[in-house]
C-alpha positions as CSV (number, residue, x, y, z in Angstrom):
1,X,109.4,15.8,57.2
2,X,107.4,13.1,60.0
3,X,110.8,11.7,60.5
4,X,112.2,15.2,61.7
5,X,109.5,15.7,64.0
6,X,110.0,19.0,63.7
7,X,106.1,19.7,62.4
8,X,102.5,19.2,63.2
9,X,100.7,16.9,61.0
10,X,98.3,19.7,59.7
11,X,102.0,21.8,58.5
12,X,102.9,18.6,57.0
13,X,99.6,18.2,55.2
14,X,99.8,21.5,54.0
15,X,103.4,21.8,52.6
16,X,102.5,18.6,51.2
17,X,99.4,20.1,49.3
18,X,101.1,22.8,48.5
19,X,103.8,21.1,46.9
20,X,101.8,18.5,45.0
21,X,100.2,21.6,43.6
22,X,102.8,23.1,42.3
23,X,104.2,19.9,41.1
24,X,100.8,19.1,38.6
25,X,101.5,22.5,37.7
26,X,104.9,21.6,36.4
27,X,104.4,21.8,32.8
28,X,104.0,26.0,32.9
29,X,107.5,26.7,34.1
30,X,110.3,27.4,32.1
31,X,112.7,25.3,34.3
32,X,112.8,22.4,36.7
33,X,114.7,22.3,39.6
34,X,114.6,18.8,41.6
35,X,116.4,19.9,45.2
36,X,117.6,17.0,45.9
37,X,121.2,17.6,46.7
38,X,121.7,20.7,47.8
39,X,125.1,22.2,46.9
40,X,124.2,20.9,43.1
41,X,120.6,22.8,43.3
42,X,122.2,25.9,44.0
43,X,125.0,26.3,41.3
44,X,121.8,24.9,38.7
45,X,119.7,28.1,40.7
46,X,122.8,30.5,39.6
47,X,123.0,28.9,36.2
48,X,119.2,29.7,35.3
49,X,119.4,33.1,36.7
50,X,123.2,34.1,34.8
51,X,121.0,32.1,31.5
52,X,118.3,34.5,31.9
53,X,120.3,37.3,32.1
54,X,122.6,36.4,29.5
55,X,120.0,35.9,27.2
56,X,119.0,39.4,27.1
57,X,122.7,40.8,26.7
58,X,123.6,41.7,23.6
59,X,127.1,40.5,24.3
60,X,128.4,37.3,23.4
61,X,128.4,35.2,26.1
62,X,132.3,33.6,27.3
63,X,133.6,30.1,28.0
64,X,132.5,30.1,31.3
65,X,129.2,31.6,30.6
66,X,129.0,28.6,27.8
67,X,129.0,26.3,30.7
68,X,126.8,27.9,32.9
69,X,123.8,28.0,29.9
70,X,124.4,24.6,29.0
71,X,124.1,23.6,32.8
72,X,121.0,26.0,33.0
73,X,119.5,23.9,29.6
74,X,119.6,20.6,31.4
75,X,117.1,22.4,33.9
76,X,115.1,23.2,31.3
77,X,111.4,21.7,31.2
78,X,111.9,20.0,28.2
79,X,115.2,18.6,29.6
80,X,113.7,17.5,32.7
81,X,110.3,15.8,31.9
82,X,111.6,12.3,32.4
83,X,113.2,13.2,35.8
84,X,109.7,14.8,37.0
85,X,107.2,12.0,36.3
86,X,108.9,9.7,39.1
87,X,108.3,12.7,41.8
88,X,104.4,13.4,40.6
89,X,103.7,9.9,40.3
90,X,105.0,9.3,43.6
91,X,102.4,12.0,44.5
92,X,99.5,10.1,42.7
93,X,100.5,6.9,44.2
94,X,100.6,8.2,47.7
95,X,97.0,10.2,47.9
96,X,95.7,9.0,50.9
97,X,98.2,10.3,53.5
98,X,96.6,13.7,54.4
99,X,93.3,13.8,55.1
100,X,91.1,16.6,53.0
């Protein structure tokens, strides 16, 4: 975000706050989503909302919807512990760079 230049330093702070937040709060969602390449974030978005939806039809779900509730699984917090403690400890490590 500093290298964009694109925000004051109290915006950054704040986004920043917000997201560590929200971050040590990982552990009461249902799913993770890292966004850290875009076009992949979205179709794992649409997987968890189709998986969520699907869930609740009494239909069986196709092929196709196989795929995208496996791909929605791998999102799932239990599936993605290991690929969130790098980002929060990154946050721990880093505390001193906004002033409180």
């Amino acid at each position: 975000m500093r290298n964009r230049g694109l925000d004051s330093e109290k915006v950054i702070c704040r986004r920043l706050d917000t997201a560590r937040q929200e971050i040590e709060n990982y552990d009461k969602y249902d799913y993770i989503l890292v966004n850290d390449r875009l076009e992949q974030s979205i179709d794992q978005l649409k997987a968890i909302l189709l998986s969520e939806r699907l869930r609740r039809s009494v239909r069986p779900p196709t092929d196709e919807e196989q795929a995208k509730l496996a791909l929605a699984d791998r999102n799932r917090l239990e599936n993605m512990r290991s690929r969130i403690q790098p980002i929060l400890d990154s946050f721990r490590d880093n505390p001193g760079h906004c002033p409180h």
